[in-house]
C-alpha positions, -999 to 999 in steps of 0.1 A, spaced: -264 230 -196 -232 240 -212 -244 255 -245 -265 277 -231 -243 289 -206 -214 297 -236 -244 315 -255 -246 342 -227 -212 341 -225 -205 352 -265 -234 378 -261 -220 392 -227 -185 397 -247 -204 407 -275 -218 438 -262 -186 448 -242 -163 445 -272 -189 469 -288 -190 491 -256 -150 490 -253 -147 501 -286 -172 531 -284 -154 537 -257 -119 541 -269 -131 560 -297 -148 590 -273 -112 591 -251 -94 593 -276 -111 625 -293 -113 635 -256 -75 633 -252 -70 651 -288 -53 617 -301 -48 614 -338 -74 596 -356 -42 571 -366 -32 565 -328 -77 556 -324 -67 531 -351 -40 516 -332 -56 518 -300 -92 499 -317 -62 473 -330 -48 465 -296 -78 463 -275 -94 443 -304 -58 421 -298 -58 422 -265 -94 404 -263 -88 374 -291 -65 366 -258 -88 372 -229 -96 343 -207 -132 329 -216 -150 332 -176 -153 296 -167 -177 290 -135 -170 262 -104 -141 262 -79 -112 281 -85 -130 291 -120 -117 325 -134 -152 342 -135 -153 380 -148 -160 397 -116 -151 427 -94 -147 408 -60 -113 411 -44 -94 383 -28 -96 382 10 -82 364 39 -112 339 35 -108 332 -4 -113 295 -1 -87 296 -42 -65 316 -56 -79 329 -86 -74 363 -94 -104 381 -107 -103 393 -143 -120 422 -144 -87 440 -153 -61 430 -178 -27 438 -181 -15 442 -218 23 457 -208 48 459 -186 76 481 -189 101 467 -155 129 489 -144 155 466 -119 184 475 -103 203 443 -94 229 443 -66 253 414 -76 287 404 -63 310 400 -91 330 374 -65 332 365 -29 353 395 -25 322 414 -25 299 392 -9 298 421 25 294 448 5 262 471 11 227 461 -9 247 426 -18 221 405 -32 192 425 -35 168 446 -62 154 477 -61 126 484 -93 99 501 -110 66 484 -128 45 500 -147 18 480 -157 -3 492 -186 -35 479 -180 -79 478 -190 -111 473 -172 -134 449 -182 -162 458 -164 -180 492 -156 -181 487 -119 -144 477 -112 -127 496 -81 -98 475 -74 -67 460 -90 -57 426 -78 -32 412 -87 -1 394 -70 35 403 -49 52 381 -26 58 406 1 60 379 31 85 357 34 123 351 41 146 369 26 166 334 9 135 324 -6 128 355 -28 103 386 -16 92 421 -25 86 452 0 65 484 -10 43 506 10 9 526 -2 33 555 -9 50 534 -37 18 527 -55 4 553 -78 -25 550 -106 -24 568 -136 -47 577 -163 -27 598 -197 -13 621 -178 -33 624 -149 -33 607 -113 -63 581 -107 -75 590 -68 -61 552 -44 -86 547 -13 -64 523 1 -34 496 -9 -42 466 8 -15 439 21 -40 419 41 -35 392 17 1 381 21 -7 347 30 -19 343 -7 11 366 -22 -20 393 -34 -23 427 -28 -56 452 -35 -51 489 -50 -88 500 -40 -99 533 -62 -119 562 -49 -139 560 -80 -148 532 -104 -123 524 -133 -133 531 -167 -146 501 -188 -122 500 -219 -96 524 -206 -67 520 -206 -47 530 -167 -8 526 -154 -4 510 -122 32 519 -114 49 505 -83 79 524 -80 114 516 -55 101 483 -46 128 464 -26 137 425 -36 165 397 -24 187 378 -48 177 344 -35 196 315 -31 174 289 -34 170 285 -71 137 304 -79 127 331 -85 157 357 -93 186 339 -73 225 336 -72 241 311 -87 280 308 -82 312 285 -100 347 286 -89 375 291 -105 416 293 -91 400 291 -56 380 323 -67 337 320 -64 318 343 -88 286 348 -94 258 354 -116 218 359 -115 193 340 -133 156 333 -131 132 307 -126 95 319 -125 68 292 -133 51 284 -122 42 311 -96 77 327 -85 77 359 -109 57 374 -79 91 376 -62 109 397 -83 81 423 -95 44 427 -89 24 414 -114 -4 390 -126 9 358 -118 -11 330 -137 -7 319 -170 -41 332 -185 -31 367 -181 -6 372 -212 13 402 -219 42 419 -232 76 431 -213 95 457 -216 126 448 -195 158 471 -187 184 457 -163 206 475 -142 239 462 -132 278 466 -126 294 464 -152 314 441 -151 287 413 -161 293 418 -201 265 395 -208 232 401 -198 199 386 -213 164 382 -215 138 375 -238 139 403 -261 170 407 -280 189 433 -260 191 471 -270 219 497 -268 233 492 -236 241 526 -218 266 535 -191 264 552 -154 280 560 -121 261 548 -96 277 546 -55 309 551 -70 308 522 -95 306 515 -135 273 501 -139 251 490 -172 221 503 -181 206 473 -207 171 475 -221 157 449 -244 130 447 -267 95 443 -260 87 403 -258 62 384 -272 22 389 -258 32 358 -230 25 345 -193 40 365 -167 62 329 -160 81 331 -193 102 360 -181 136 357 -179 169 369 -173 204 361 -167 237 388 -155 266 372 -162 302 372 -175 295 342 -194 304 332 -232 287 323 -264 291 306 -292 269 310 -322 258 287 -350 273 298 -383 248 276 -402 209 291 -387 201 322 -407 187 337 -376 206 339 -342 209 309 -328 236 316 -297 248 290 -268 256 309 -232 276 292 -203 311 295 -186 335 303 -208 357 277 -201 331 254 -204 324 265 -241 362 261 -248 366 229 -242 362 201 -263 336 222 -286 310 217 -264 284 243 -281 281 226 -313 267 194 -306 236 213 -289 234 243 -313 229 221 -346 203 199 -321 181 232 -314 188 243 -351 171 209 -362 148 206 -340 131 240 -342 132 231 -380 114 203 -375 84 220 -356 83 248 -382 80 222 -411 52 201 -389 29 234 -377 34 257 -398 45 287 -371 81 297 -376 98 305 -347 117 334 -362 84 352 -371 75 360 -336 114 362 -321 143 379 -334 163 355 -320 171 319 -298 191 319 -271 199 290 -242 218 292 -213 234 265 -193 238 275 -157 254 257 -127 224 261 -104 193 248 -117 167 229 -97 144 217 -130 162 202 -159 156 236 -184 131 262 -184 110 270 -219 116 305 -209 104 323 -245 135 332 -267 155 329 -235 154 290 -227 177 282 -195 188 249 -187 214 231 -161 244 231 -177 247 195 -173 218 190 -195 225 217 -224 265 214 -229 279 180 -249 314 175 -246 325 149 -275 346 119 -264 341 132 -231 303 125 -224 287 96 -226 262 86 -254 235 86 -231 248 126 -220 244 136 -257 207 112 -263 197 133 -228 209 165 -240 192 161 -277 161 152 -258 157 181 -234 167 208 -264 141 188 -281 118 195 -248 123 228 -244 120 239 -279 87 220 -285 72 244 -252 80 274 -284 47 261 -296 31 241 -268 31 263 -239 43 297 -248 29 300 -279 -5 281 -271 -7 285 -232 -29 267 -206 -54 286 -193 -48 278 -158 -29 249 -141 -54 223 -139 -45 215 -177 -6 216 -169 -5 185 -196 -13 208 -225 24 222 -219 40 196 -204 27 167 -220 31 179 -255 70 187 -246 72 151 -233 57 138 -263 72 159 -288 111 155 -276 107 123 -286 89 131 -319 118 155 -324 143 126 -317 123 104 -344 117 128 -370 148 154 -368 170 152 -393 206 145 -375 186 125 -349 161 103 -363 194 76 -367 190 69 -328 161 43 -336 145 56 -305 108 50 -313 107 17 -300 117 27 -263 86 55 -259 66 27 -242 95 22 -218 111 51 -211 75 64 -208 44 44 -208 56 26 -184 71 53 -162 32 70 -161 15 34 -155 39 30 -124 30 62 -105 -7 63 -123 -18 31 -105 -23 44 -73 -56 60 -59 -38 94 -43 -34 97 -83 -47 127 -102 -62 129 -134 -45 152 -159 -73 178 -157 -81 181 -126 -104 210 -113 -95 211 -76 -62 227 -82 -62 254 -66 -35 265 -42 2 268 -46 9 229 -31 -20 220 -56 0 239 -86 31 223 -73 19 189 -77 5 191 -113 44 188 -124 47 157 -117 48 123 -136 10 124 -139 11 156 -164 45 150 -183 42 109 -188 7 101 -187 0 134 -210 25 125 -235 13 88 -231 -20 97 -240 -9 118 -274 6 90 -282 -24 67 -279 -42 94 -298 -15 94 -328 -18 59 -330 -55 59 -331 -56 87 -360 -25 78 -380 0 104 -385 -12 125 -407 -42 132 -397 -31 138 -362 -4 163 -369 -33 179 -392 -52 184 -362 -25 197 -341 -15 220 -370 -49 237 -372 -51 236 -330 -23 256 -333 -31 283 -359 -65 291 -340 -45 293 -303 -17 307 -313 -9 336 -287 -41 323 -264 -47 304 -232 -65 270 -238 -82 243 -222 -85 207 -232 -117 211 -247 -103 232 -274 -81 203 -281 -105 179 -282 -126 201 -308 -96 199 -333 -91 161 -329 -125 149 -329 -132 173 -365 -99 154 -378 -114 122 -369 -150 120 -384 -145 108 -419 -167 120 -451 -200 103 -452 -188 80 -418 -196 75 -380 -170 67 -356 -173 70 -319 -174 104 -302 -140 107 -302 -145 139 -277 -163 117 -248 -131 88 -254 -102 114 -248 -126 129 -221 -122 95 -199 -87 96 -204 -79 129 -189 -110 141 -167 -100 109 -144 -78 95 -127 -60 59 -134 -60 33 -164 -79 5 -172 -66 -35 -173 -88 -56 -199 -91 -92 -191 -97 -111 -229 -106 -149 -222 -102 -168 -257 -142 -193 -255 -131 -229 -262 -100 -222 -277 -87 -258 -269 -105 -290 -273 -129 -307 -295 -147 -272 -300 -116 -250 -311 -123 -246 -347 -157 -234 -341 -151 -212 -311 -120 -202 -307 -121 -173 -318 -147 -161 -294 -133 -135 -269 -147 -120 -239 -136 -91 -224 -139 -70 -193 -121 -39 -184 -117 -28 -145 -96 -1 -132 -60 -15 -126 -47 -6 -89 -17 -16 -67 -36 -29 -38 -25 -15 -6 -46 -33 20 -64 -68 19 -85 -55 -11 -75 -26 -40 -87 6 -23 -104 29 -48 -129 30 -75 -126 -4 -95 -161 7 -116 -147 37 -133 -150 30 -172 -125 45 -201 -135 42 -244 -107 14 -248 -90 14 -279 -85 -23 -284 -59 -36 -312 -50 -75 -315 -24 -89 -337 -25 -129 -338 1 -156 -335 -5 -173 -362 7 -140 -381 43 -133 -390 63 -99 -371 37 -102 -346 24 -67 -331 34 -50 -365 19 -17 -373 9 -14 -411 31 11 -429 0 45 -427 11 44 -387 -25 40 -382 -43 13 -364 -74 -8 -372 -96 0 -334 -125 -18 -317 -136 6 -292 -144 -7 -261 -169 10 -239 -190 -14 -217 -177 -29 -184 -183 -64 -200 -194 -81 -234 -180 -104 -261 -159 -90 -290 -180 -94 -324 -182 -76 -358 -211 -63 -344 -190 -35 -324 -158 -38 -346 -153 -25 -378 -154 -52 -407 -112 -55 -406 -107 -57 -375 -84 -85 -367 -102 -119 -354 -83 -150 -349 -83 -178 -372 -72 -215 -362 -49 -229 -378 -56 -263 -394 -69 -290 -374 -82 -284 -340 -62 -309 -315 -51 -288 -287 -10 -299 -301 -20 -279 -335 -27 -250 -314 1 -239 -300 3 -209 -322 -30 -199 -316 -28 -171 -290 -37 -133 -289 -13 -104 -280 -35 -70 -274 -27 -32 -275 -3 -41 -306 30 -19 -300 18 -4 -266 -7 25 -286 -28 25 -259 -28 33 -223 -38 0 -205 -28 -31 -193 -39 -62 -207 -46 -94 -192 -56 -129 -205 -68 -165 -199 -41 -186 -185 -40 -210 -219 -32 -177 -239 -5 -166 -214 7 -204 -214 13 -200 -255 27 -168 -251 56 -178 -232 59 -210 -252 63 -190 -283 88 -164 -270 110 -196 -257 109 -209 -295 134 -194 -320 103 -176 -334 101 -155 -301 120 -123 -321 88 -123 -342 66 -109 -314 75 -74 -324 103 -58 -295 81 -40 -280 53 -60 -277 75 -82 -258 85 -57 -232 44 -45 -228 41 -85 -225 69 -84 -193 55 -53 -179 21 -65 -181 25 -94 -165 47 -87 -134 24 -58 -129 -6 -79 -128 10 -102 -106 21 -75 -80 -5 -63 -73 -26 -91 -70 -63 -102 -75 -59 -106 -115 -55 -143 -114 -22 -137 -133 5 -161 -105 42 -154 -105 47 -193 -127 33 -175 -153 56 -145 -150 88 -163 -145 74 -186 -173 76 -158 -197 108 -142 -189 124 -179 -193 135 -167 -227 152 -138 -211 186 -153 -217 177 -149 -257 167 -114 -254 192 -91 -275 167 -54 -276 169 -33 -248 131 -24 -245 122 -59 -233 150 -64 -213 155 -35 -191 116 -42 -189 127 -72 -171 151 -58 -151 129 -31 -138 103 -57 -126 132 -79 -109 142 -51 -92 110 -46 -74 117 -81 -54 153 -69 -55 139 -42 -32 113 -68 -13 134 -96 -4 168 -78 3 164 -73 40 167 -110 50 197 -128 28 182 -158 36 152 -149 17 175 -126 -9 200 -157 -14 174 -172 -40 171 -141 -63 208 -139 -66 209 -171 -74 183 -172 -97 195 -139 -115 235 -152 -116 222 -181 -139 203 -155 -155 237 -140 -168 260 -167 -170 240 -169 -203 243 -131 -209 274 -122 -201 295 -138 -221 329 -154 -213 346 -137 -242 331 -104 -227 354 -73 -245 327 -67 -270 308 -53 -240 336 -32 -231 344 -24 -264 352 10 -276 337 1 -312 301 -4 -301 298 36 -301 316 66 -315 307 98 -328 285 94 -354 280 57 -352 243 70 -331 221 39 -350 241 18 -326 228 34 -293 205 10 -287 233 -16 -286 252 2 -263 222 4 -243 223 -36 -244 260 -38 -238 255 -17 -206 222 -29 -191 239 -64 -189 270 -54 -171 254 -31 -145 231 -62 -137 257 -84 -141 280 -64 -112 249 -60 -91 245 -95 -85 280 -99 -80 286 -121 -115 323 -130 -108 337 -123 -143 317 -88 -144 336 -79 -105 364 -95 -118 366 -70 -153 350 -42 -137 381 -38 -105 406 -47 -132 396 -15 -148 394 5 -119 427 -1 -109 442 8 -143 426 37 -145 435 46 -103 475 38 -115 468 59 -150 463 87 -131 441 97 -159 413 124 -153 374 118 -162 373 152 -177 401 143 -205 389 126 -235 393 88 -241 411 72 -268 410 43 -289 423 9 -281 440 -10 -304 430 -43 -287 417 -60 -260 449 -59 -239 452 -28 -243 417 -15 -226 402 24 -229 410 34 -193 384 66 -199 360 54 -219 326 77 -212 299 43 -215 309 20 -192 327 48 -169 302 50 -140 300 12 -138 339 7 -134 338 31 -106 311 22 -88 322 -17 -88 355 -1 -83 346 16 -52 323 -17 -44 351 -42 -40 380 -12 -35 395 -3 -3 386 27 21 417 44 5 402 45 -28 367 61 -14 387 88 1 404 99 -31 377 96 -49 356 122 -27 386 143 -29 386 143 -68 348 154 -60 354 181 -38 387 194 -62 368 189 -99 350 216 -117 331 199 -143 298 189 -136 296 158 -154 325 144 -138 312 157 -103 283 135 -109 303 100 -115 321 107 -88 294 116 -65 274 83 -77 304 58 -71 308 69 -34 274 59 -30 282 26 -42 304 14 -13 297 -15 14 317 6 43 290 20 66 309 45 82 317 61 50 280 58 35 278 80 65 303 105 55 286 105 21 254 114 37 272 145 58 281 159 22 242 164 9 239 191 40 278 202 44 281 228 10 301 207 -10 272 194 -30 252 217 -51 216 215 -37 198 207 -72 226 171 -68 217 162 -30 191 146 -42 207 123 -62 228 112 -30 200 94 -20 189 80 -51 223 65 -59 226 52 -22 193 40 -18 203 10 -43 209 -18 -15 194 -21 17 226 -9 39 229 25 24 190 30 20 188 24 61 216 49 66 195 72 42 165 66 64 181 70 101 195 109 84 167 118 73 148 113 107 169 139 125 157 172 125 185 188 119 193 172 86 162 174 73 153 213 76 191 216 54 178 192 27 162 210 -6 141 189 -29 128 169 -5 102 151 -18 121 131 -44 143 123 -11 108 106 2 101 89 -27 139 70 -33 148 61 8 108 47 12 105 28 -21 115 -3 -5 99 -2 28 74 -34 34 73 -41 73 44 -23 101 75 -5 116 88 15 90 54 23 80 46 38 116 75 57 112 63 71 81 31 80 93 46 97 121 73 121 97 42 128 78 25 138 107 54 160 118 63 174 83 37 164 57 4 178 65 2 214 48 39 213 38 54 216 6 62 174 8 28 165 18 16 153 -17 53 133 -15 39 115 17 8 105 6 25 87 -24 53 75 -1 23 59 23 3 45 0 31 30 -22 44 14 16 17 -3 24 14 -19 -12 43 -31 -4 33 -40 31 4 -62 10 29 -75 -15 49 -92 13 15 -106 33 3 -120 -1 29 -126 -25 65 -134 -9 59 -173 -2 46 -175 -38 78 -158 -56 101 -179 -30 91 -213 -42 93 -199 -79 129 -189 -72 141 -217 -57 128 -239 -81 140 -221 -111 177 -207 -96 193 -244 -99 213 -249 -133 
């Protein structure tokens, strides 16, 4: 009954708009205003509703109504009968310039004044609810006010308060209750005034960050507020549908000479204040945005600006940081580019809503950046680019996260979703579009990057997406803060970007970015769901005079449910006596594709999805080739079962001819390969003749003609299949397909491979006797991949500034030795400690840049690409003496990049004890909190260090001073496949999961645990005899 229902809607509104008008009119000739300030006021109300939230109905729906929040609110919704349209925030910030200070009196907190300008929406309202995190500890972020700082104004004139109402704490809300009812279309100031905050130091909200320098700590303040955390620093409406515009003035000592937020700053003012210099800085009012845009940072950093952008373009960090090695320009021309690029392809210039772009890398920074608007804020690992320095993969990962964060402009701060059950309309677009950017920037398209989308992140969504504690990308139960929390996750930022690109494939180009281009224009400065999405690219779709499928019900399964599909194709006859007559007869069926974690797949195998199905034949040359409109020829699949026919395809769709004669030894080119390129978001599965032919032709010199990565969907597919069992796909035919492995020269395919391997890596290590067989099998692997005359892997000449069209290589050249040195390959030890020790005698410093050999004898001792390898095999096959200077180099070295190679070779040792010591530094201060995490990570990599990992992270007392727990989960469990372990992880959850923060982190940990658990029962004995019958020469 949904028409009807947005019928009464679009009267309802109707008739208000016409009220609130009438309205404004008769206060305004009431309160004398000029008939020019009316105008104005008719303008911004008639604004201010283009953005207002369209009431939705159902759990945790944002329905137009009056009722406060209480202690019994089963969601967190606030009601919108009241709108904010402006804030004008007044903070005083009590920062340390150094450690010096640290003692000194307010150190670390706020004291402010809001004033909210705000308008009923109904008649009968007579309360304002909105949120403040008043109750909590004071390291975590809160604000403290009384009744007596509240005050209600209407003009001039005081609006009565009955009562301010903090009952509400345990959902960060708090009611002003009015004597009288509000009026419907006024306008009113809520102004809490002398409110009291903490500087945290956790890394949200507004919190400390610090750097050293000459044995000297100094700080600065910075913010992180989405997706709920501006509720900490100021009261205000705290979910993305209520936009508005700020007003911001910061307060602080003066000292700090560079303070921003989102407006461009003002004339900065001076004043004493307790006996100190401080600086009074406004800025201009922002853009109509989310109350978790906000941003600000008080600082004594630098800038550099880009000379080339018309408008301001600026670079903030450490000064230092900026000075060396040019480190601002590489990602000043990226964001100058990119932002380019997304003004060419939508047609919304940046510059026409913002005066001006700034970013900010900061030392403390939990998420990766932060699209805060015209303020973005990222780690400064991830924003600076230091040029013979950093690695090529530094400068690819910096060019995609500008590329991320400058895509949120349009999708997400520009276009917002409505509420957090749509998370993927921001943060699936920015996944999507980085890589877009990376393909169709100018500067960046020479990476050649499009072919490793499917890997980098198809593949990453299908891994976590095959599960049934899964969520779908819309999903309508979220409704508390853990449920917000876990919307940024994998799910949302993989699988939504996965599914845009399914969709671009399915449209073409054009006619995709057509759609997004007029999605835009209508949105622009709105809230959206996924519906208005789907309008734009279903119109785009229907051609003139044509029928296609409703393109609106296909995307629907894709995102209002959980999972993917695997479609099994069996080829009728397609050997024998009846070939030429029916071999080109396929049957399909599609089932939801799940890891089993018990003696069957738990979850709902009956679900069904509108499968795009694409097939590209072997009897074809450049096999899985796309035709040059980017556009694919689609048989829609939408029934559990059937045969493929022209009576559900289109009339080009691609059936397979035999080849001449039909003996079963002419046939051998006859096979299928499905979802051509990866386009679509499913697994495919087929008879095992097909598979058979598959692997045949890949071990022919031909193989290079199944397109790269078609070959890499091909690995995935198949090892995926096999683990998780009940697809009648058998390990033969897996290690029957990767046979050609030692052929492969693309990195797609290959690190493809190595992934999968991995995952018995991680099943068989515990017992060498059952582990000695994979090392086997993978050190004859690489006898024919690492080559004897092995400098050009090493070499210097495979990258260099501005040779990017060769990353790809490099990715080769690397992937090979780091699985080369993990299964001990003797030459690759041999190379890899050789280097080591010439750099240990060098004395040479990670932070200086490399130069060129002259030959092979003569090796780069520096070199940024092969760097972490040579330490961590280094430290691997070095002595305890080298450990200990290398953790000293940690603990003494002030550039982050180098911190981080450092910190992931002394994870790479053999010696227990000092895996220990390692372990000591995620919880003794010497590691920044947002890096602990990647302690366990790194050391999780062999069985010995992902035990010791395990035995910490039991103890109570390490685990209440870890931060970012629940990656921690997720990297010391992956590998767990006995009863015990899983008893022990049933037990944590017990103790620490169930209405934590980490709770949705142990469900995942469980469920992947005992898939593993069923891997073992099931599949062990079978990959076993595969080894050892492949691992002999």
């Amino acid at each position: 009954m949904e028409p009807k229902t947005g019928m009464i809607v679009k009267i309802v509104v109707a008739v208000l708009f016409v009220t609130l008008l009438s309205m404004v009119i008769a206060f305004g000739v009431l309160w004398g205003q000029t008939k020019s300030e009316v105008a104005e006021k008719e303008k911004e109300i008639a604004e201010l509703w283009k953005h207002t939230t369209v009431p939705s109905t159902g759990p945790g729906g944002n329905n137009v109504t009056t009722k406060p929040i209480t202690p019994d609110t089963p969601f967190l919704r606030l009601p919108t009968h009241i709108l904010p349209i402006n804030y004008g925030l007044d903070l005083r910030v009590y920062l340390p310039f150094d450690q010096t200070e640290e003692s000194m009196g307010k150190a670390f907190t706020t004291v402010g004044t809001v004033r909210i300008r705000l308008v009923p929406m109904t008649s009968d309202a007579r309360n304002i609810t909105l949120h403040a995190r008043t109750r909590a500890s004071a390291s975590s972020g809160k604000i403290t006010f009384t009744r007596d700082n509240v005050k209600l104004m209407r003009g001039a004139d005081s609006v009565a308060i009955s009562n301010v109402d903090f009952q509400h704490w345990t959902v960060d809300v708090f009611v002003v209750e009015t004597q009288e009812p509000l009026v419907q279309g006024q306008e009113y100031i809520l102004v809490v005034e002398n409110f009291e905050g903490t500087i945290a130091n956790d890394n949200q909200g507004l919190y400390r960050s610090s750097f050293e320098r000459s044995g000297v700590k100094k700080y600065l303040a910075t913010t992180q507020f989405q997706a709920f955390k501006a509720r900490r620093v100021f009261p205000c409406f705290d979910e993305p549908g209520f936009r508005s515009t700020f007003e911001v003035t910061l307060r602080h000592d003066a000292r700090f000479n560079n303070t921003r937020s989102n407006g461009e700053r003002n004339a900065s003012s001076s004043e004493t204040f307790d006996g100190k210099q401080w600086t009074v800085q406004p800025f201009r009012t922002s853009p109509n945005m989310s109350a978790y845009l906000v941003a600000f940072l008080i600082s004594d950093f630098g800038s550099r600006d880009d000379e080339i952008a018309a408008k301001p373009n600026r670079i903030f960090a450490i000064e230092d940081m900026l000075t060396k090695h040019d480190n601002a320009r590489f990602p000043l021309t990226q964001s100058r580019q990119s932002l380019e690029y997304l003004d060419a392809s939508f047609g919304q210039p940046y510059y026409a809503d913002h005066t001006k772009m700034d970013q900010a890398g900061v030392p403390d920074f939990n998420a990766g950046a932060m699209e805060n608007w015209g303020m973005v804020l990222y780690r400064e690992t991830s924003l600076l680019y230091e040029p013979r320095v950093s690695s090529a993969e530094v400068k690819r990962g910096s060019a995609a996260i500008i590329g991320h964060e400058l895509a949120h402009m349009i999708f997400g701060d520009l276009v917002t979703c409505k509420w957090w059950d749509d998370t993927w309309l921001n943060e699936g677009f920015a996944r999507f579009f980085q890589y877009e950017i990376m393909n169709g920037a100018e500067g960046s398209r020479v990476w050649g990057l499009g072919p490793l989308f499917p890997y980098w992140v198809v593949r990453e969504a299908m891994q976590v997406d095959a599960y049934s504690v899964s969520h779908a990308l819309y999903d309508p139960t979220v409704n508390t803060l853990p449920d917000i929390d876990k919307m940024f996750d994998t799910v949302t930022y993989a699988k939504g970007a996965s599914i845009l690109h399914m969709i671009k494939g399915i449209m073409g180009r054009e006619a995709f970015y057509s759609a997004l281009k007029k999605y835009v224009a209508e949105y622009r400065m709105k809230n959206v769901v996924h519906q208005d999405l789907f309008k734009h690219l279903s119109a785009e779709t229907v051609p003139e005079g044509g029928t296609v499928p409703d393109f609106t019900a296909a995307l629907n399964s894709w995102v209002e449910q959980s999972g993917y599909p695997v479609i099994k194709l069996t080829r009728l006859n397609a050997t024998g006596p009846n070939a030429a007559t029916n071999g080109s007869q396929i049957r399909f069926k599609q089932e939801r594709f799940l890891m089993r974690t018990g003696a069957e797949r738990d979850g709902d195998l009956n679900r069904l999805w509108h499968i795009p199905l694409t097939l590209a034949l072997g009897v074809k040359d450049n096999i899985g080739e796309v035709n040059g409109t980017g556009q694919y020829t689609v048989c829609w699949i939408r029934a559990k079962e059937g045969d493929l026919s022209t009576n559900n395809c289109p009339p080009d769709f691609m059936f397979p001819p035999l080849p001449p004669g039909s003996s079963e030894e002419n046939t051998e080119k006859n096979f299928i390969v499905a979802n051509v390129q990866q386009i679509g978001f499913f697994r495919v599965n087929y008879d095992a003749v097909n598979w058979k032919r598959i692997s045949s032709f890949l071990s022919t010199r031909l193989g290079d003609r199944i397109n790269e990565v078609s070959r890499g969907q091909l690995i995935d597919d198949a090892f995926n299949l096999a683990r998780a069992g009940g697809y009648d796909v058998s390990y033969g035919i897996v290690f029957d397909l990767i046979e050609y492995l030692k052929e492969e020269s693309k990195y797609g395919p290959f690190a493809s491979a190595m992934d999968n391997l991995r995952y018995l890596d991680q099943m068989l290590r515990g017992v060498w006797a059952e582990y000695q067989p994979l090392v086997a099998y993978m050190q004859k692997l690489f006898r024919g991949l690492y080559p004897s005359a092995s400098n050009s892997l090493w070499s210097t000449q495979t990258w260099a500034e501005g040779r990017e069209s060769e990353y790809t290589t490099l990715l080769f050249d690397n992937a090979v030795i780091e699985n080369a040195c993990f299964y001990e390959h003797p030459q690759c030890l041999t190379e890899t400690k050789e280097r080591f020790k010439a750099w240990r005698t060098s004395g040479t410093q990670l932070s200086s840049p490399y130069t060129t050999a002259n030959d092979a004898a003569h090796p780069v001792l520096n070199f940024p690409q092969t760097r972490n390898m040579i330490l961590c095999y280094g430290i691997r096959e070095g002595a305890e003496s080298d450990w200990n200077d290398l953790n000293d180099m940690h603990n003494r070295e002030t550039t982050t990049g180098a911190k981080s190679s450092l910190l992931r070779a002394l994870a790479c040792t053999k010696n227990e004890g000092l895996l220990d010591r390692l372990l000591e530094k995620s919880v003794d201060g010497t590691v920044r909190d947002q890096d602990k995490n990647a302690i366990f990570a790194y050391i999780s990599r062999w069985d010995a260090g992902a035990t010791k990992a395990w035995e910490f992270i039991k103890k109570d007392e390490n685990w209440n001073r870890l931060a970012r727990r629940s990656n921690i989960i997720a990297d010391v469990t992956a590998a767990f496949n006995d009863p015990t372990r899983l008893k022990e992880l049933e037990k944590m959850n017990e103790d620490r999961g169930v209405g934590k923060p980490e709770q949705d982190a142990f469900k995942k940990a469980l469920d992947r645990v005992r898939a593993n658990i069923a891997w073992t029962d099931a599949s062990k004995t079978e990959v076993l005899a595969e080894l050892n019958k492949r691992k002999s020469p």
